[in-house]
C-alpha positions in Angstrom: 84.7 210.7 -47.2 81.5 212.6 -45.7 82.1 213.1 -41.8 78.4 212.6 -40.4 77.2 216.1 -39.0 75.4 216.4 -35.2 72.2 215.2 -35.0 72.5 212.8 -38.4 69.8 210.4 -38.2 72.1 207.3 -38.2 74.4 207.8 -35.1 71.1 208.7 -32.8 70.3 205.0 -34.4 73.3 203.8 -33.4 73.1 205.5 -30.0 69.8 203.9 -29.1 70.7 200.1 -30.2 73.9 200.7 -28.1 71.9 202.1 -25.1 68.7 199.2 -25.8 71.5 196.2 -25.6 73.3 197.9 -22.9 70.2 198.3 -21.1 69.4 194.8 -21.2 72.5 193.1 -20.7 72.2 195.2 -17.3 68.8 194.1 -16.4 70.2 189.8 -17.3 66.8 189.8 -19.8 66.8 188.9 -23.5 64.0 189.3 -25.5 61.7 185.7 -25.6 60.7 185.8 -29.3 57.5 183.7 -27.9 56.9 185.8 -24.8 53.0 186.0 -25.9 52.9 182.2 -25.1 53.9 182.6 -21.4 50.9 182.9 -18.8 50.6 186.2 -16.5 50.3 185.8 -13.0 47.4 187.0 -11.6 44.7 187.2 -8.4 42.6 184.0 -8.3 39.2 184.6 -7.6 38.2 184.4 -3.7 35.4 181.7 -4.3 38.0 179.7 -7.0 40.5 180.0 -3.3 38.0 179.3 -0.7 37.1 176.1 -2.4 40.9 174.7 -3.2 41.2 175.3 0.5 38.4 173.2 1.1 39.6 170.2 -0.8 42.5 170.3 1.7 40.6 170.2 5.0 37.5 168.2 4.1 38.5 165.4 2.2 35.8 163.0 2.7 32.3 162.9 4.8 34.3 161.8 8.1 36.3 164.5 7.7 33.5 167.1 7.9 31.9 164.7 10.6 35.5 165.5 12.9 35.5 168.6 12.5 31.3 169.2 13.7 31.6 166.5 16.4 34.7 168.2 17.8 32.7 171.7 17.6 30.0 169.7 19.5 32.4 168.8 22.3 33.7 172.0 22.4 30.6 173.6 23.1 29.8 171.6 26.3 27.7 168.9 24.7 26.6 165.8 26.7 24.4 164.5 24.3 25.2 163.9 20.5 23.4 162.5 17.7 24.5 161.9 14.1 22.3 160.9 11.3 23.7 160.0 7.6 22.4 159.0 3.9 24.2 157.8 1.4 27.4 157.6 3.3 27.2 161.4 4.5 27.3 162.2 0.7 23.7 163.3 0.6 22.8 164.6 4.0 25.1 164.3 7.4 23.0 165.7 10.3 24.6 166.4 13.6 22.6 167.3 16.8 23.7 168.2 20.2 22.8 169.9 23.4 25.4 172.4 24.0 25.7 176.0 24.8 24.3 177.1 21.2 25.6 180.1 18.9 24.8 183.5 19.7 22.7 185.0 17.3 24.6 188.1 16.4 27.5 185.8 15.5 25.5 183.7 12.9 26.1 186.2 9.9 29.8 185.3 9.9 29.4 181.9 11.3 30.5 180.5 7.8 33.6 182.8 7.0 37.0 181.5 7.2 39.0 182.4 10.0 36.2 183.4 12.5 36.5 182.2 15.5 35.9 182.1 19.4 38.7 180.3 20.1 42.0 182.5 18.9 43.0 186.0 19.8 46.4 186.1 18.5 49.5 184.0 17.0 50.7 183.2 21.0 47.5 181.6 22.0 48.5 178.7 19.9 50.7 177.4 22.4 48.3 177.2 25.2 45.4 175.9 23.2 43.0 174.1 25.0 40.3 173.3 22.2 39.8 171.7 18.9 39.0 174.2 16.8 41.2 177.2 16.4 41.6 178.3 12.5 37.9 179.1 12.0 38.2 177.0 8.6 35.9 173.9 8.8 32.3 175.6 8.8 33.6 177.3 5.7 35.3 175.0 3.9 32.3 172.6 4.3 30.0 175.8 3.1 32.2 175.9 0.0 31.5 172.4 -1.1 27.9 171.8 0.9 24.7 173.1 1.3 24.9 174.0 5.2 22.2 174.8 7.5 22.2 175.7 11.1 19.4 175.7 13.7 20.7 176.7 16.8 19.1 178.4 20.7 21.2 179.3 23.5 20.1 179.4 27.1 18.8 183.1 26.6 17.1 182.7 23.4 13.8 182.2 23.4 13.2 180.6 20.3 15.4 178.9 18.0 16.9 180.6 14.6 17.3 179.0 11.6 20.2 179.8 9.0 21.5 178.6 4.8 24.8 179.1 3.7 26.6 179.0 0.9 29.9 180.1 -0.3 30.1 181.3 3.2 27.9 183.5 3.0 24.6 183.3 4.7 22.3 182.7 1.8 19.1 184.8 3.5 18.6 186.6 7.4 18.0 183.7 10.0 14.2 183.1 10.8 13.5 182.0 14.0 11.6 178.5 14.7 10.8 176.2 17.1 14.3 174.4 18.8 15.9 172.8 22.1 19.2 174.3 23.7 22.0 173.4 21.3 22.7 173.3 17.8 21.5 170.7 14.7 24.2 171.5 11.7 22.6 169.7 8.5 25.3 169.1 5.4 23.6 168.1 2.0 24.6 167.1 -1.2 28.5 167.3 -0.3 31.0 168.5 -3.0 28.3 169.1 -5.3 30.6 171.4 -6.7 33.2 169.3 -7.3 32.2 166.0 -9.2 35.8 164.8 -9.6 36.2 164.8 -5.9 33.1 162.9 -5.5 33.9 160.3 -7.9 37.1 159.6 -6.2 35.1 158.5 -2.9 34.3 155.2 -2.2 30.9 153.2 -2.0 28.5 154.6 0.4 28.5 151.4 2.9 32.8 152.4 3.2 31.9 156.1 3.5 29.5 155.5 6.5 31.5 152.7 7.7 34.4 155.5 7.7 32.0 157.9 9.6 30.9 155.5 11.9 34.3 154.9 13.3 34.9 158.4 14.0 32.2 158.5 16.0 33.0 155.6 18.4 36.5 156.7 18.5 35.5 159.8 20.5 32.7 157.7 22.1 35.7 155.8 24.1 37.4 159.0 24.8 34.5 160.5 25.9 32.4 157.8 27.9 30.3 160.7 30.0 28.9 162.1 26.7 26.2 160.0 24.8 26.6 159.3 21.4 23.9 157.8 19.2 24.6 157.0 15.2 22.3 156.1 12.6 21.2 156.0 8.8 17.6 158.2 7.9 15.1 156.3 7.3 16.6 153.6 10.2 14.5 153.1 13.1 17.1 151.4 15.2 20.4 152.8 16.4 23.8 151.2 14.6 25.9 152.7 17.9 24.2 154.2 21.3 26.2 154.9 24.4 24.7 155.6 27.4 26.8 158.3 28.7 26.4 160.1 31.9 28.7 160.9 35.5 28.9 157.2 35.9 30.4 156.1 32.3 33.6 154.6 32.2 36.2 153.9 29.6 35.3 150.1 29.5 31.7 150.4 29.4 31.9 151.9 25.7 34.5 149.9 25.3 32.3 147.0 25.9 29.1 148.7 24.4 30.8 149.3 20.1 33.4 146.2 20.3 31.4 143.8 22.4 31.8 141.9 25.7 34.7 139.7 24.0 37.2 142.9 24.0 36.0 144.5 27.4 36.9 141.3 29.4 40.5 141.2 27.9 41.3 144.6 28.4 44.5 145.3 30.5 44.8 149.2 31.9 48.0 150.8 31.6 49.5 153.8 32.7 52.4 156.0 32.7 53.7 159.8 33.5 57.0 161.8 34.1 57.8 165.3 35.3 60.9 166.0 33.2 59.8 165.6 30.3 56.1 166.2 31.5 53.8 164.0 30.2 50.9 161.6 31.5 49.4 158.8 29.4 47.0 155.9 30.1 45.3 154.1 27.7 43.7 150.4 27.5 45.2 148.0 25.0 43.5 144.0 24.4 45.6 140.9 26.1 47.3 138.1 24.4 44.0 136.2 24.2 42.1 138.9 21.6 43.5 139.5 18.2 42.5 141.3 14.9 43.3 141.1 11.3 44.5 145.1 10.9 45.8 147.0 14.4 43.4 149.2 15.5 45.1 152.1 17.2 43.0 154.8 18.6 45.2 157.8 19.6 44.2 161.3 21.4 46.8 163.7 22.2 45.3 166.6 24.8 41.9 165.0 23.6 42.5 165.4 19.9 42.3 162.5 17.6 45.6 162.4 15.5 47.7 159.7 13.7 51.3 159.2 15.2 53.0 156.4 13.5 56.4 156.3 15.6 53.6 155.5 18.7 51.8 152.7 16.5 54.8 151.3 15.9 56.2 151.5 19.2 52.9 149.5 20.3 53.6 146.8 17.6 56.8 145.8 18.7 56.2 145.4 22.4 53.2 142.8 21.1 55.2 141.3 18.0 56.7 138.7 20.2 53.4 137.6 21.7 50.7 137.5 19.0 50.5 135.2 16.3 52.0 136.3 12.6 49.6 138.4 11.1 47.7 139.3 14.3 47.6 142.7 15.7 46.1 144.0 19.0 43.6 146.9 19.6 45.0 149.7 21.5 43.5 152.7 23.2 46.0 155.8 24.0 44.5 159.1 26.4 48.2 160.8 26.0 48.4 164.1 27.9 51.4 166.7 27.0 52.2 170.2 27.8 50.5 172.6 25.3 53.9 174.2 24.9 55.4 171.1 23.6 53.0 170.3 21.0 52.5 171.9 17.3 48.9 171.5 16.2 49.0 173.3 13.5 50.8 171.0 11.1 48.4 169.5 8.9 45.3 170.9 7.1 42.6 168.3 8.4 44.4 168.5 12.2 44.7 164.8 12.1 48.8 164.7 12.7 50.2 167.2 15.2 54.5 167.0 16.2 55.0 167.3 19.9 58.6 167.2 22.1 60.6 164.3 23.6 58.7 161.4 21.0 60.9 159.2 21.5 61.3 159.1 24.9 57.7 158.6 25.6 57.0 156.1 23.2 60.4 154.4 24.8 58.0 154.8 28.5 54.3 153.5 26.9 56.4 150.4 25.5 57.6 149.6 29.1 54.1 150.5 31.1 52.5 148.1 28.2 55.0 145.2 28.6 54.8 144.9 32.0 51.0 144.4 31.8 51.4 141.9 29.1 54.3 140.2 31.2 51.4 140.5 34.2 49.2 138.0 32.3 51.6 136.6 30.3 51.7 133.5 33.2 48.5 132.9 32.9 47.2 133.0 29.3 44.2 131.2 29.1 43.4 131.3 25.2 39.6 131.8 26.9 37.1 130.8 24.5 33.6 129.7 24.5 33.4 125.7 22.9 30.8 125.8 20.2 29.3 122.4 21.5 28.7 123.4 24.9 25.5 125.3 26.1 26.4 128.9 26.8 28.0 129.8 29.8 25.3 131.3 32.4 27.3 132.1 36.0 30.3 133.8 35.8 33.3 132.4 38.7 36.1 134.2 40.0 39.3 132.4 39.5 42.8 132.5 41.1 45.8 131.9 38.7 48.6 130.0 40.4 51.6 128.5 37.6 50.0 128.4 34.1 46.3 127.4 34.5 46.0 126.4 37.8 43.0 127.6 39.9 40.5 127.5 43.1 38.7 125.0 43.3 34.9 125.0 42.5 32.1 122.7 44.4 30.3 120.3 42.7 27.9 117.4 43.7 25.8 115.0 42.0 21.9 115.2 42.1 20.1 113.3 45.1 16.6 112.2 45.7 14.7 112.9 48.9 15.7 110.4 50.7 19.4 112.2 50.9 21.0 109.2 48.8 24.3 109.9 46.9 23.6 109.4 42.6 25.6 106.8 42.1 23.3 105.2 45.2 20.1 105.5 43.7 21.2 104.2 40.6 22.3 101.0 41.9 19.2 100.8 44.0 17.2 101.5 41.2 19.1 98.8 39.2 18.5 96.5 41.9 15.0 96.5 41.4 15.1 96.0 38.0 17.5 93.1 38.0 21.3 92.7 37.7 23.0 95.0 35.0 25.0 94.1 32.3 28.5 94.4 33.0 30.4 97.5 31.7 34.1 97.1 30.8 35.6 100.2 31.8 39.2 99.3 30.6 39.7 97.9 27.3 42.9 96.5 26.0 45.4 98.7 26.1 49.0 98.3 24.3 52.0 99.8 26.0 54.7 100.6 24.0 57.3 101.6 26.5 57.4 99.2 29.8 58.1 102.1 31.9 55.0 103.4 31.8 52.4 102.0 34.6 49.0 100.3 33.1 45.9 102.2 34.3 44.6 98.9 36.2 47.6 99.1 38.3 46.4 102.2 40.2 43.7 100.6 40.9 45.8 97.5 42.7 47.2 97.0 46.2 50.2 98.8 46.8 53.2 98.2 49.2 53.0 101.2 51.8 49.2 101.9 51.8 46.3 99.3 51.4 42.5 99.7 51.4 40.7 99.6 54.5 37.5 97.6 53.0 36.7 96.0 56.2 36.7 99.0 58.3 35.3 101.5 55.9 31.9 102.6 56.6 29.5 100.1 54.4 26.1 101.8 53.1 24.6 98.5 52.6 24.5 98.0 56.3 21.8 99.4 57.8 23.5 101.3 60.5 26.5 102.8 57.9 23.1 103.8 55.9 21.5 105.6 58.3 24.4 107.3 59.4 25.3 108.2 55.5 21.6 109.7 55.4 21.9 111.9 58.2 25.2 113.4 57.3 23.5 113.8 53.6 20.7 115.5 55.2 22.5 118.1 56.8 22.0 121.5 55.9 25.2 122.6 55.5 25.7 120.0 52.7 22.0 120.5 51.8 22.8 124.1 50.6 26.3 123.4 48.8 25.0 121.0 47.1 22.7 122.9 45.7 24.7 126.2 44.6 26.6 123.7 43.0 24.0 122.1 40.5 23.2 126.1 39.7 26.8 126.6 38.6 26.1 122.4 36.0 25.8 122.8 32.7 25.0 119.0 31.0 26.4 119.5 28.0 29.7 120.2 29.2 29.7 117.7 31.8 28.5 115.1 29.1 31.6 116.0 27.0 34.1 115.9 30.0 32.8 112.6 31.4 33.0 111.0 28.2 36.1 112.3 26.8 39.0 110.3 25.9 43.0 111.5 26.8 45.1 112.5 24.3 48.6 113.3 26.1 50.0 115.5 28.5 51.1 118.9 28.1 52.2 120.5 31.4 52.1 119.6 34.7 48.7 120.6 35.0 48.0 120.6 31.1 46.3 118.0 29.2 45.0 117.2 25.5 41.5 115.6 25.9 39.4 114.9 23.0 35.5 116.0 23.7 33.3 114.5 21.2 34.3 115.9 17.9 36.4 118.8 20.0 40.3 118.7 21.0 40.5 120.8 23.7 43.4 121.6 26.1 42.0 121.3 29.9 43.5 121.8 32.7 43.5 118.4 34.4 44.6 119.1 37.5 41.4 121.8 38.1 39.2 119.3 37.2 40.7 116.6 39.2 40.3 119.0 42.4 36.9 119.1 41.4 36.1 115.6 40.9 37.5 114.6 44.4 35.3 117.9 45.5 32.6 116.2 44.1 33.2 113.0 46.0 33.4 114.1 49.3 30.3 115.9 49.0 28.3 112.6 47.5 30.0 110.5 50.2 29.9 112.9 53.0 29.6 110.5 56.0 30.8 107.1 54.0 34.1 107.6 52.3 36.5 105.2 52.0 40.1 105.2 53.9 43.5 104.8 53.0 45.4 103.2 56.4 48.7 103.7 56.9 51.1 100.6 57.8 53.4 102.7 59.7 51.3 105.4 61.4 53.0 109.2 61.0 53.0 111.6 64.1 51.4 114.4 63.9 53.1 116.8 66.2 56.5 115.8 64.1 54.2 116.5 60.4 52.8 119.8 61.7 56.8 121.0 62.5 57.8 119.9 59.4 54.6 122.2 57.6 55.3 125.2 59.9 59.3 125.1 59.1 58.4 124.5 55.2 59.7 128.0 53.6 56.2 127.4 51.3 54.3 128.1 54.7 55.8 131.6 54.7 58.4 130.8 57.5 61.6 132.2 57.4 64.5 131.6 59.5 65.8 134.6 59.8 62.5 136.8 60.2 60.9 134.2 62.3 64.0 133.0 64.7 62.0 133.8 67.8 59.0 131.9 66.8 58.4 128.7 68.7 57.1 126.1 66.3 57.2 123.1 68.8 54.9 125.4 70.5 52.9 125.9 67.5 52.8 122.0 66.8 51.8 121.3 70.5 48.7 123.7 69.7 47.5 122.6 66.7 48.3 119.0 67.2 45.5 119.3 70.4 43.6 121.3 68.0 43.3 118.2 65.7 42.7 115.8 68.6 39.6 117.5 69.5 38.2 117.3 66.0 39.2 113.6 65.3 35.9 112.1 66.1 34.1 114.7 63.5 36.9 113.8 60.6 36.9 110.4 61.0 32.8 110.2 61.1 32.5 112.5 57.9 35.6 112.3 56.2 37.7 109.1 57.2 40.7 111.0 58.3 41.5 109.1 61.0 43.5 110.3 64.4 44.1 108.5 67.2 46.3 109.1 70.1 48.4 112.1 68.5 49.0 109.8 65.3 47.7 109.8 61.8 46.1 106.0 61.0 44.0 106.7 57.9 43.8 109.0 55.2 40.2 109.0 53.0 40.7 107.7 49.7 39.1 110.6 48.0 39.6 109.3 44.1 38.8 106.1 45.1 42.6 104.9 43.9 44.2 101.3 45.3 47.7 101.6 45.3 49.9 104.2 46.9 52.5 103.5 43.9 54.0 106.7 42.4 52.0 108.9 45.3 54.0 112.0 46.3 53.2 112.5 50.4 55.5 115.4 50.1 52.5 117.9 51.1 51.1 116.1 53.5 52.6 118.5 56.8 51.6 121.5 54.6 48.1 119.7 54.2 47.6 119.1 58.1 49.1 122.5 58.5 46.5 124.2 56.1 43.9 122.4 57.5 44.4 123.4 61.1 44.8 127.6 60.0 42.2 127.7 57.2 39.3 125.5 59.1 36.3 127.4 60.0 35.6 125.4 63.1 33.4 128.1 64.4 30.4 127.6 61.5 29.0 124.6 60.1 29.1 125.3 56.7 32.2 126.9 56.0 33.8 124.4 57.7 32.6 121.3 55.6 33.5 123.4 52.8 37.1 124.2 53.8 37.7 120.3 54.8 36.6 119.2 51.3 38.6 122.1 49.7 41.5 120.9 51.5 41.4 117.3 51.6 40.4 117.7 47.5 43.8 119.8 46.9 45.8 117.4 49.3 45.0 114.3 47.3 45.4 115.8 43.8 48.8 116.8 44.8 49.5 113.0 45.7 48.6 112.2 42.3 50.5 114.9 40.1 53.8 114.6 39.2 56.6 116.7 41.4 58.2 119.4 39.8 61.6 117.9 40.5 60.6 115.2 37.9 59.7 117.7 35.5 62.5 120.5 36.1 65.4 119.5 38.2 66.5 121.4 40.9 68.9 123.8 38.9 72.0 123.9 41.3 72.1 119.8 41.6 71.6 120.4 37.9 74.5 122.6 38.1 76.7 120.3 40.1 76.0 117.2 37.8 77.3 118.7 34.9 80.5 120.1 36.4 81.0 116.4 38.1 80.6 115.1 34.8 83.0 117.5 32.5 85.7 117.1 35.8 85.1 113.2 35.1 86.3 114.0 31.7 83.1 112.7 30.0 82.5 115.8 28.0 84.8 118.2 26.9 82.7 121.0 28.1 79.1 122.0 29.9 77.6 122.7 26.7 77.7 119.2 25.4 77.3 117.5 29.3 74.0 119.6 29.6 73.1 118.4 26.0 73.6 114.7 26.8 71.5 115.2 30.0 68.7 116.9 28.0 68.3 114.2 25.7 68.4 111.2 28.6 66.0 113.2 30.7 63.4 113.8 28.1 63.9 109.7 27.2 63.5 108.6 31.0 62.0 111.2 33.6 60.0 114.1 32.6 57.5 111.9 29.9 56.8 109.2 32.5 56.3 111.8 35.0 53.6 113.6 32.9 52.1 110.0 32.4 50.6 110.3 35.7 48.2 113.2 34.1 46.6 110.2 32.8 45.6 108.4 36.3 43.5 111.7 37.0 41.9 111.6 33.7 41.2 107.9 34.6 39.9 108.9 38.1 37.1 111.3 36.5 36.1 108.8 33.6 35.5 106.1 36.0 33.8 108.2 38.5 31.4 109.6 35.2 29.3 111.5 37.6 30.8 114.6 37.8 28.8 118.1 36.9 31.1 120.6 36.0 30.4 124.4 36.0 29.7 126.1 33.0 32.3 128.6 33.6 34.8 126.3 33.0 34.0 126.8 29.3 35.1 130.1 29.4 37.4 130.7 32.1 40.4 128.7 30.4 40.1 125.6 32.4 38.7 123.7 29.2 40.1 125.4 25.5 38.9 124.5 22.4 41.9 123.8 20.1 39.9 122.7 16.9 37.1 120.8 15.9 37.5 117.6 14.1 34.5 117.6 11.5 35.9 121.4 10.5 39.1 119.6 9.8 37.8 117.1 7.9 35.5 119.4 5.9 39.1 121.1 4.7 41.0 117.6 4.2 37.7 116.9 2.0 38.1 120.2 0.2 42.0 119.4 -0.6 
């Protein structure tokens, strides 16, 4: 056996496979027989980068309209204009007045991450302004054709700049300009047909575009925005702008006059955490199809989804399924708290304490809907009515209920009431055909009264026919002239026929009851229309509408047993509805009170019983003026008769003519509709005698427990009181059809007095269609 010698060929072999496989077990690498395949990393182009990065930040034509609008704003412009074709693809043009660009910066103008905004890293917490990165002018170069025209206040002439790539394409020229900047973007992602295949039509693309701009119209009322497509000579959005704008007004201005009058303000703040936010969101009464939710965090338009559906919930239990309100937000936070920097087109940012002020909008935003919650109105205008031309102020009280609004009936020259000159006109012509105002009517429960009986002699107060003031005696028709011709009722009658509208007093005086709803609610049918009115408004204004026509002849109601009136007005002034208190008001004297106001009346008891029938003799009420022209006193409530003399002796004007008619016929009109209307206590009982029933009843051993007493009363009370009660909605109706001369105001379409439900020939059109 050969020994191998030093330096034989096959142990250096040997050596070097040992030291190869040693080398790379050491180094964890085996040798890829298919390494060729495998693709090297290496440096991407800077034009291949620049343009990826652009994908990211502008990902459709809105996008690059943000990110110019907000340089816009930035630079101190009060006056912006945007022009678009084809959906922004082929040219977006934006205009403004600002402070311009300096023309030593317009070489880099286009680069990425130039800008006059960011020194360092730290100013990010403190930032103030939109833009910050210095990436949208050149990620929009990078997939656009941009050019610039711009002047500041020391130029004197404008320049004009291309870029492409961002790069500026050739050396700004100067040319003719204004103070401010017009940034033109053509034939976006050109470069990128995949991208531009993936957009929608043009019509969405503009529609998109066009929402961005009235988004930051509303959060910026004082600056003017104007929007609209080449080639277009009239605007699609123009707001005013200026000192003077408010929130509401552009508000009003993009969504229309239907929004703005059901917006409810809100707002809300807190030191620790600090944070201010107010923000105007639509009322019960306006819904839409999708929630629009416009959101601006220290003036930046972002998307916060914990807020939107913070919003959602507080109106889920008070819109309809499928509706969803519109929402304004103007949320202020520290800069410190807030991470802008979070998402490439800077429409998300993160900020501190979330949850705790979304947990504070909520409650600022349900007490506002609580607010009008009472008095939802449903307020819209009836399609067969004329449109509404005088606007009224109204004052909620319950549900619906309101002030009462003056209304009169045409007269002739010679100061006679309507329904006079009728009858004198039928006179001449011969006698009339009779009218059945009543047809059969079949009752199906003998609880409830017949309509005729109101119209009967009751037990407790009868009609004075004899002693009522006569106009077809020559003397009561003199005296009815002259109180006609007055001026006082001269000029309220006539700001009451501007307020008519025919149509909607045709409907009304024709319509036909339906049922009750509330104590002031009612279901009238209006032609082909069901509305939902509210009875008791109009029945104020019908016996309004009376005393004016028959200023100086009413009728009177006389009292068997006459009522003192010292011992009524004690009774109003110790009525806790008055506003007295026992405790507060211990040292007040209210037989002194009484004593006053009960001379107080004396002196004026020749007036009221010549103009109004309210008659007063000898410190005692004898008559009462039959305002509806009702003949029985059955089922009238006289509960409010000591707040009535009461009211009447504080609220008369005695001083002034005029206001004092008014004020007596306001009165007397509210007085007598309250007669007629059902009591609460008939309606709701009194919950403590409630209370005490039930516990009488379980210690009786009736019921076994509260729960099934209270159930048992339920069901007899809605089989006895409450509907009978709510009957009496019906006498009022009945009291307006047969006086058929009423003009009611045209706010009333509008206002929420009468609500159009549904119209019958759309119905049928569906129940034809099924």
């Amino acid at each position: 056996m050969q020994l191998p010698l030093p330096g034989d060929t096959t142990v250096e072999v040997a050596r070097m496979m040992t030291s190869d496989v040693n080398s790379q077990h050491a180094t964890g690498r085996e040798e890829d027989p298919n390494s060729s395949n495998i693709g090297r990393i290496v440096q991407l182009d800077t034009t291949v980068v620049n343009r990826i990065a652009a994908g990211e930040v502008i990902v459709r034509p809105a996008n690059a309209l943000k990110e110019l609008l907000e340089n816009s704003i930035d630079a101190g412009s009060t006056c912006i204009a945007v022009m678009t074709k084809a959906g922004g693809m082929k040219m977006l043009r934006i205009e403004d007045n600002g402070h311009g660009i300096r023309f030593a910066d317009l070489p880099i103008l286009c680069e990425r991450f130039t800008t006059s905004k960011l020194r360092k890293y730290e100013d990010l917490e403190s930032i103030s302004t939109f833009g910050f990165r210095g990436e949208a002018l050149a990620s929009i170069s990078h997939v656009a054709h941009v050019t610039v025209t711009t002047m500041t206040e020391q130029d004197v002439c404008a320049h004009t700049a291309h870029y492409a790539d961002g790069k500026l394409v050739s050396a700004p020229r100067p040319c003719a300009g204004t103070r401010g900047t017009t940034l033109v973007v053509e034939d976006l992602f050109f470069n990128n047909p995949t991208r531009r295949q993936a957009l929608g039509k043009d019509s969405i693309e503009h529609a998109k575009i066009l929402e961005v701009v009235q988004k930051y119209a509303i959060h910026y009322p004082a600056v003017s925005f104007l929007a609209r497509k080449v080639g277009s000579s009239a605007a699609e959005l123009h707001t005013v702008g200026g000192p003077a704008a408010k929130t509401p007004d552009a508000i009003g201005t993009i969504y229309g006059s239907n929004l703005a009058n059901e917006l409810l303000f809100f707002e809300t703040s807190s030191e620790d955490p600090k944070f201010r936010c107010e923000g105007y969101a639509s009322g019960p009464n306006w819904t839409t199809r999708s929630c629009q939710h416009i959101l601006f965090i220290n003036h930046r338009l972002v998307e916060c989804s914990s807020l939107r559906r913070a919003v959602e919930a507080v109106y889920a239990p008070v819109l309809p399924r499928h509706q969803h309100p519109w929402v304004y937000l103007a949320l202020e936070l520290d800069p410190t708290t807030v991470d802008v920097n979070v998402h490439p087109t800077k429409s998300e940012v993160q900020f501190l304490h979330e949850e705790f002020i979304a947990q504070r909008i909520q409650e600022a935003l349900s007490v506002k809907l609580r607010e009008c919650g009472g008095s939802r109105t449903f307020s819209a205008p009836l399609p067969t009515f004329s449109r509404p031309s005088l606007s009224l102020s109204s004052r909620v009280d319950g549900m619906l209920a309101g002030t009462v609004v003056q209304f009169q009936e045409p007269h002739d020259e010679s100061g006679k009431a309507g329904n006079d000159v009728i009858q004198d006109r039928q006179s001449e012509r011969g006698p009339a055909k009779k009218v059945e105002l009543n047809p059969t009517r079949v009752r199906t429960d003998h609880r409830q009264r017949s309509l005729d009986s109101v119209w009967r002699a009751g037990s407790q107060v009868e009609p004075r026919d004899s002693e009522s003031p006569d106009v077809e005696k020559p003397e009561k028709r003199r005296s009815f002239e002259e109180a006609q011709q007055l001026t006082s009722i001269v000029e309220l009658k006539a700001s009451v026929a501007l307020a008519s509208d025919a149509k909607l007093s045709t409907s009304l005086n024709k319509s036909v009851f339906v049922g009750p709803v509330t104590r002031e609610l009612a279901l009238l049918q209006c032609g082909a229309v069901l509305c939902i009115v509210n009875i008791a408004r109009l029945a104020r204004e019908c016996a309004y509408q009376r005393l004016l026509r028959r200023f100086g002849c009413m009728d009177s109601l006389v009292m068997k047993d006459p009522l003192p009136i010292s011992k009524l007005l004690r009774l109003g002034i110790s009525d806790p509805e008055s506003g007295y208190d026992q405790a507060q008001h211990a040292n007040v004297n209210v037989d002194a009170f009484a004593t006053e106001y009960s001379q107080l009346l004396a002196e004026k008891a020749e007036m009221l019983q010549e103009y109004l029938a309210l008659r007063i003799e000898d410190g005692m009420l004898l008559g009462f003026p039959n305002v509806l022209g009702v003949s029985s006193d059955a089922g009238l409530c006289f509960d409010v008769l000591p707040l009535f003399l009461l009211r009447l002796c504080v609220e008369g004007n005695w001083a002034e003519e005029k206001p004092c008619f008014e004020n007596l016929c306001r009165i007397l009109s509210d007085c007598f509709v309250e007669f007629l209307l059902p009591s609460t206590e008939d309606i709701a009982p009194d919950p403590v005698a409630f209370a005490n029933e039930l516990n009488a009843a379980v210690d009786a051993g009736g019921f076994s427990d509260v729960g099934a007493a209270a159930e048992a009363a339920s069901r007899k009370r809605a089989r006895t009181s409450a509907p009978n009660a709510l009957e009496r909605l019906r006498w009022l109706h009945e009291a307006i059809r047969r006086d058929c001369a009423c003009q009611w105001p045209s706010a009333y379409a509008r206002d929420g007095t009468v609500l159009e439900l549904v119209s019958l020939d759309q119905l049928y059109r569906i129940f034809e269609r099924c």
